[in-house]
C-alpha positions as CSV (number, residue, x, y, z in Angstrom):
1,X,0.0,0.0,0.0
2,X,0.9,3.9,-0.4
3,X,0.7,5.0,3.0
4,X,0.6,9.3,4.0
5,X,1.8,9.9,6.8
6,X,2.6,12.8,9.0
7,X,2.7,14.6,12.7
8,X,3.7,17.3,14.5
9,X,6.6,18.2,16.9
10,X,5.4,15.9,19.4
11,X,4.4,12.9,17.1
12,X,7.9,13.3,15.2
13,X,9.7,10.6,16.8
14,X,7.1,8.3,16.6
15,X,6.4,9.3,12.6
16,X,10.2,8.7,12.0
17,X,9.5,5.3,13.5
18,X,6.3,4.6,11.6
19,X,8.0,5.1,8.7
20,X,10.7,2.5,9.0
21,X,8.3,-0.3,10.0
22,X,6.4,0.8,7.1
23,X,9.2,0.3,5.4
24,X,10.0,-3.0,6.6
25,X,6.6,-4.1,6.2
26,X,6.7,-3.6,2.5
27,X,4.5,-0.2,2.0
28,X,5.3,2.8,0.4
29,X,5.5,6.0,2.4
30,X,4.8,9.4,1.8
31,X,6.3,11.6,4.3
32,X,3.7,14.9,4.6
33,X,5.6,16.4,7.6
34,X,7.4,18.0,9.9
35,X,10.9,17.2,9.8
36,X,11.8,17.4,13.3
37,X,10.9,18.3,16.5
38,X,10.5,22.5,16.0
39,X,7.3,23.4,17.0
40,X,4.3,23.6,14.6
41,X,0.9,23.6,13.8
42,X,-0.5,20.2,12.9
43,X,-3.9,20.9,10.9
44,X,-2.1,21.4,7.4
45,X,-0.1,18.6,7.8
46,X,-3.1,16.6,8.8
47,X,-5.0,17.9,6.2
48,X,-2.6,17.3,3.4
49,X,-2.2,14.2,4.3
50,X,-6.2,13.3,4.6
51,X,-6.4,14.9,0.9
52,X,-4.2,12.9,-0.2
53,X,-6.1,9.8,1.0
54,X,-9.3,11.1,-0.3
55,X,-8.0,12.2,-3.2
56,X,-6.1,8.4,-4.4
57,X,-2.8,9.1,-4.0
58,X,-2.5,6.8,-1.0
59,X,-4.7,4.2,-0.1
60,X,-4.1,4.8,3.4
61,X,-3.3,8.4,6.1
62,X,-1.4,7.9,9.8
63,X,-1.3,11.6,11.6
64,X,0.7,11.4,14.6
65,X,0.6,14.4,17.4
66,X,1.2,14.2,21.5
67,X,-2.2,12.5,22.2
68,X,-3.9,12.1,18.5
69,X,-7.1,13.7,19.1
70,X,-6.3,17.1,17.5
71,X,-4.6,15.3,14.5
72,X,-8.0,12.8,13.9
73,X,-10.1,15.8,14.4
74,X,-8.1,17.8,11.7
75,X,-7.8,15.1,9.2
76,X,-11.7,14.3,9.4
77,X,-13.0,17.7,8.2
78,X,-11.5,16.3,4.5
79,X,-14.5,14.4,2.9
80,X,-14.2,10.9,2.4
81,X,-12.2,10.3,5.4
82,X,-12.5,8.4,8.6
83,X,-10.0,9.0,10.8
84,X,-10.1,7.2,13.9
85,X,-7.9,8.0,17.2
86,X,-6.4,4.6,18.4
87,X,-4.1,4.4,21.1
88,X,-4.8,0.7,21.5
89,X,-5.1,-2.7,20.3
90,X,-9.4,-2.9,20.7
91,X,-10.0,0.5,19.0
92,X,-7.4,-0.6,16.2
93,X,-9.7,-3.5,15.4
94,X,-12.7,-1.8,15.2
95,X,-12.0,1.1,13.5
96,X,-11.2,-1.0,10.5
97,X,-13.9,-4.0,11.1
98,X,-17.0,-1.9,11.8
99,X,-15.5,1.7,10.5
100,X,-13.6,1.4,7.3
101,X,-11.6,4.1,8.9
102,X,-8.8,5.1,6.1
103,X,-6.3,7.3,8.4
104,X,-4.7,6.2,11.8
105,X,-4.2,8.4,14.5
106,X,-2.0,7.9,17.2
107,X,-0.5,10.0,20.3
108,X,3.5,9.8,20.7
109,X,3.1,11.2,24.2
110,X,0.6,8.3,24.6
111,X,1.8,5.0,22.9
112,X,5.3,3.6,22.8
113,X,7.2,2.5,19.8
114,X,6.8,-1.2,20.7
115,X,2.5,-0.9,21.1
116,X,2.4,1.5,18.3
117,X,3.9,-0.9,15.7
118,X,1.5,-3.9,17.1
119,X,-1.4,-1.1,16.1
120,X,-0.3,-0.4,13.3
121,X,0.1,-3.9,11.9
122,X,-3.5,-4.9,13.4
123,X,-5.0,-2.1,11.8
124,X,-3.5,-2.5,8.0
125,X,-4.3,-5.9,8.1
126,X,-8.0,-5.8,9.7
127,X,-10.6,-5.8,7.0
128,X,-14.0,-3.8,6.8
129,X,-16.6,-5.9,7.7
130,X,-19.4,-4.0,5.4
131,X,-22.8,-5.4,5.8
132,X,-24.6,-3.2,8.7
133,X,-21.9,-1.2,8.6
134,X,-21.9,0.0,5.4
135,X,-24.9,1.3,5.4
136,X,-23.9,3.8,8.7
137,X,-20.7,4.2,6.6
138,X,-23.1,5.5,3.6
139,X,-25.2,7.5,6.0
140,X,-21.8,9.4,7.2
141,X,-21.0,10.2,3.6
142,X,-24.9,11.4,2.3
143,X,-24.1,13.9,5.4
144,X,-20.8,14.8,3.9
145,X,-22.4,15.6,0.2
146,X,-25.1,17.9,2.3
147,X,-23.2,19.7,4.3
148,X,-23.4,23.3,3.4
């Protein structure tokens, strides 16, 4: 898979890891940002990266910030994206199973290297389980299209 990825100061170390199991695991990565551990602002590099999931150049987003939330809040005003915070194993699962969530978000001040590459495995590997849940999946996007 081509996999967008980016964070903020506090998610840099934890991006730079990312990126090698990534690597390791065989995916192509696409490195949206920052480049080290200066403060900055992480909306636009949330954002790029969740356009560049919606728009097909990568099948699948990772944003990365101290605890996540603010990263998986950023990345889901882009349409066509489900970005879901998971700082565990459970949330991982179900985010892909029941959620067809298309960008990870994790917190580097939250989840170790060691925990954060058994999410991130779980959740490239977990398939969408559609049935019920495509059809909440297809109520969240007829929202999106009406949105003024």
């Amino acid at each position: 898979m081509r996999i967008a990825i980016g964070a903020d100061h506090a998610g840099f170390a934890l991006k730079e890891h990312l990126k090698q199991t990534l690597a390791k695991l065989g995916h192509a990565v696409d490195d949206h940002g920052t480049d080290g551990d200066a403060a900055v602002d992480y909306p636009p590099i949330c954002i790029d990266v969740a356009r560049a999931v919606a728009d097909g150049r990568a099948d699948r987003g990772i944003v990365v910030g101290g605890s996540g939330q603010g990263e998986q809040i950023a990345a889901n005003k882009v349409a066509g994206i489900r970005a879901a915070l998971c700082n565990d194993l459970y949330t991982a699962r179900l985010s892909r199973e029941h959620n067809d969530a298309n960008i990870l978000s994790m917190g580097g001040r939250i989840v170790a290297f060691g925990l954060a590459d058994e999410i991130l495995s779980l959740w490239l590997t977990t398939k969408f389980e559609g049935g019920r849940h495509q059809r909440r999946i297809d109520q969240i996007a007829e929202a999106e299209r009406s949105r003024p």
